[in-house]
C-alpha positions as CSV (number, residue, x, y, z in Angstrom):
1,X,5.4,4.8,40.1
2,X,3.2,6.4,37.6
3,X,4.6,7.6,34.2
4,X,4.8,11.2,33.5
5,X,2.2,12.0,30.8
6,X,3.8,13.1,27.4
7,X,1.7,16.2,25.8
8,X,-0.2,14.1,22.7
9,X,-1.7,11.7,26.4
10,X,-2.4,15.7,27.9
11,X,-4.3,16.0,24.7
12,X,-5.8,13.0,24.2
13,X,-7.4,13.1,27.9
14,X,-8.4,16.4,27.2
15,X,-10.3,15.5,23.8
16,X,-12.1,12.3,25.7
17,X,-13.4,14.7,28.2
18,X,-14.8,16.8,25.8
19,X,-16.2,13.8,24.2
20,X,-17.5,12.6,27.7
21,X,-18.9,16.2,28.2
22,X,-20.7,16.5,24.4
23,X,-22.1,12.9,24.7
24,X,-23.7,14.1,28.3
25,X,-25.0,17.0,26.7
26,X,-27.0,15.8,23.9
27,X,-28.5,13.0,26.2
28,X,-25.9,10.0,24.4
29,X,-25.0,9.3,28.0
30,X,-26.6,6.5,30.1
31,X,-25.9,6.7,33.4
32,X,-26.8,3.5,34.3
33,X,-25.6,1.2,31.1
34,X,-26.6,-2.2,30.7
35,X,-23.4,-4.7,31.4
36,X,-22.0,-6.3,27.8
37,X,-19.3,-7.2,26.3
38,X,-18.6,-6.4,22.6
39,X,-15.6,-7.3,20.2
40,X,-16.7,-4.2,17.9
41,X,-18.9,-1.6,18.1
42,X,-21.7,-3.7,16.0
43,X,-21.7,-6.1,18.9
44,X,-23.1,-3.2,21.4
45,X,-26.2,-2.3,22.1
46,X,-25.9,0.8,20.3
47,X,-23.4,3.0,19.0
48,X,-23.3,5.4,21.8
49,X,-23.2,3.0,24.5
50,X,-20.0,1.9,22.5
51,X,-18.8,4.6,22.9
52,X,-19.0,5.5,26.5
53,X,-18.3,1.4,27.9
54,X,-15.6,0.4,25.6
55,X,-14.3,3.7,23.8
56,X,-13.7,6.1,26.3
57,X,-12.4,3.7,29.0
58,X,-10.0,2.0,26.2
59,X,-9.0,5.6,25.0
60,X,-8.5,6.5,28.6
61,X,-6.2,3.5,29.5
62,X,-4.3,4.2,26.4
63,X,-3.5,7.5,27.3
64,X,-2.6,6.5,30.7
65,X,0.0,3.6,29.1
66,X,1.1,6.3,26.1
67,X,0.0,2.5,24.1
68,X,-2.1,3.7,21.2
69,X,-3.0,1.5,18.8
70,X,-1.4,2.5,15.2
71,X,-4.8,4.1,13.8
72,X,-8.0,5.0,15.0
73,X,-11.5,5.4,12.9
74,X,-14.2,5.9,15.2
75,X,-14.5,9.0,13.3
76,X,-15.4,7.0,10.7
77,X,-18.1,5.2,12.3
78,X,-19.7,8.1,13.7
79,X,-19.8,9.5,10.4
80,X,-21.5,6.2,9.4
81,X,-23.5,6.5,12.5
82,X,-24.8,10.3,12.5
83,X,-24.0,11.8,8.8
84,X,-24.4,8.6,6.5
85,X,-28.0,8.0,5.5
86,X,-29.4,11.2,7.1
87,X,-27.7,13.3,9.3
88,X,-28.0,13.4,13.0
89,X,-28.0,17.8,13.6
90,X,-27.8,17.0,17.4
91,X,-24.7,14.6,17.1
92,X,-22.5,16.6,14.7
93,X,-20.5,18.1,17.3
94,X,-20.0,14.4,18.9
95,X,-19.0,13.3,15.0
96,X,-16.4,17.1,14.7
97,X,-14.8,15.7,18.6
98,X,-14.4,11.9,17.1
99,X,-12.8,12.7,14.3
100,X,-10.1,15.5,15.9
101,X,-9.5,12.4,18.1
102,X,-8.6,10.1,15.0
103,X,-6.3,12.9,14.0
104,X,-4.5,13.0,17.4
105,X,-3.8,9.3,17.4
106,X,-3.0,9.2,13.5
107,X,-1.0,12.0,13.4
108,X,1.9,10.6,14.8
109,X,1.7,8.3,11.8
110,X,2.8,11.4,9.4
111,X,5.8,12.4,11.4
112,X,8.6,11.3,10.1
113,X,11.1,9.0,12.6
């Protein structure tokens, strides 16, 4: 029997679609990716295929579990990734859709028990 979906895993599915959908749009999206395994994101390939082979699908299966983990920061390292150095114009919308995610699994943090 599957679990009925609470309304922050209706909005975190929604938000990793729209991630999905932005990373498809500015070409991030491989649709063939290489086969790798990687502890952290500096053990991909590259950040974007992060992203779409151990991300999303992690994001996803949390949402599907309601079992977040207590924070989240890939906001962070897409910041580090696109607006650090030099900025990444094409992947700013990616970096605005990472971060909203970081607040929908952190925010839960601020609510008081």
């Amino acid at each position: 029997m599957q679990r009925q979906r609470s309304e922050k895993d209706k909005a975190v599915i929604a938000m990793l679609d729209c991630i999905e959908n932005e990373m498809k749009r500015i070409n991030y999206w491989d649709k063939t990716p290489p086969a790798f395994t990687a502890s952290s994101f500096l053990d991909a390939p590259n950040f974007e295929l992060w992203l779409q082979c151990v991300f999303l699908p992690n994001a996803r299966n949390a949402a599907e579990t309601g079992q977040y983990p207590e924070n989240s920061q890939v906001g962070v390292m897409a910041m580090r990734q696109y607006n650090y150095h030099s900025i990444v114009e094409a992947a700013l919308p990616l970096l605005k859709l990472l971060e909203e995610f970081d607040y929908l699994i952190n925010y839960d943090k601020k609510l008081p028990t």
